[in-house]
Every structure is written in C-alpha cells, then in structure tokens.
C-alpha positions in Angstrom: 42.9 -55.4 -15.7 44.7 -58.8 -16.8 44.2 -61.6 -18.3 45.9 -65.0 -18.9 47.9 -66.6 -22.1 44.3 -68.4 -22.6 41.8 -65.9 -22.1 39.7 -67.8 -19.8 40.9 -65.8 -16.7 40.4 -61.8 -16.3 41.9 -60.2 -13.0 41.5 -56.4 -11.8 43.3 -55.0 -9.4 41.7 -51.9 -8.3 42.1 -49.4 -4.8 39.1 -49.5 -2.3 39.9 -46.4 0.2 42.3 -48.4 2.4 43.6 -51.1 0.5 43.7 -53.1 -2.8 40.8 -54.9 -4.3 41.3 -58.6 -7.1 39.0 -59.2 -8.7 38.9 -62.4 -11.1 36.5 -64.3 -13.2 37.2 -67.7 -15.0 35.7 -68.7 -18.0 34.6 -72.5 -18.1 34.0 -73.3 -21.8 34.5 -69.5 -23.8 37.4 -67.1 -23.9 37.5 -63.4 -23.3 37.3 -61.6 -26.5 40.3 -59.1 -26.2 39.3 -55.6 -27.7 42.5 -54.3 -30.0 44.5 -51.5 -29.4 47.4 -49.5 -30.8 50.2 -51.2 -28.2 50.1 -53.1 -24.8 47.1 -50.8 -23.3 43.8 -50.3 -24.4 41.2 -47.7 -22.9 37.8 -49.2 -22.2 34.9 -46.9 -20.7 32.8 -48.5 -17.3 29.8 -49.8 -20.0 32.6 -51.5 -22.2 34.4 -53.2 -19.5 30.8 -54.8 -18.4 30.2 -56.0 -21.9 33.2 -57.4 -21.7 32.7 -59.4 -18.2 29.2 -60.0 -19.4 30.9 -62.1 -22.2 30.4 -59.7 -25.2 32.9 -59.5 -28.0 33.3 -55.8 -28.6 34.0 -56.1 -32.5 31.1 -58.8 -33.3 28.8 -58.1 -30.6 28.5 -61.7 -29.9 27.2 -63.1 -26.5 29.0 -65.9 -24.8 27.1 -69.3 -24.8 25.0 -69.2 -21.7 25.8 -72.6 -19.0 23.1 -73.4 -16.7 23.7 -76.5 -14.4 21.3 -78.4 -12.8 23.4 -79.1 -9.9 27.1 -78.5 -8.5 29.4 -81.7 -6.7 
C-alpha cells in the first residue's frame, strides 16, 4: 500500500492467483490520515486498513466529511 506526497491518493498493489491487482482511491476534499510507525513500514490488520479507506483517522477516530452530489457532468 502507497500513497502520494499529498495524501489524497492510496494505491495497493496486491497478487490475485495469476496476476497483480492496483488498487487506488482519490480523495476529493480530505487527506488520508497516515497511522505512525517506528520507520518506513507500518503493520495494519484487514479491519484497520478498512478504517483507513473508509476515511477514519486511526489516532482520533475521526470520520472523513461525507460528499453527496446531486449530479456528476
């Protein structure tokens, strides 16, 4: 899992049986909120990593602001 200078961009690059998988999500208004680790890794469990796509910051527990459009151009 990566993400970009500006924490508005998450990739994961992950193997699916034959080949691999990227993944990437883009943040329009908020930013990821890293978790911290010891060096250039840090360990997150299956539950943390959806908090964190699902917009959560690990250390506050805060949501992301929800966007709802009412149409798309």
């Amino acid at each position: 899992m990566f993400r970009n200078r500006r924490r508005d961009r998450v990739k994961i690059l992950y193997w699916e049986r034959s080949g691999f998988v990227l993944w990437m999500k883009r943040l329009e208004r908020e930013r990821f909120h890293w978790p911290r680790g010891e060096g250039a890794t840090v360990t997150l469990s299956g539950q943390q990593l959806n908090w964190l796509l699902d917009g959560f910051d690990l250390a506050r527990w805060r949501p992301h602001q929800r966007l709802e459009y009412e149409w798309v151009a």
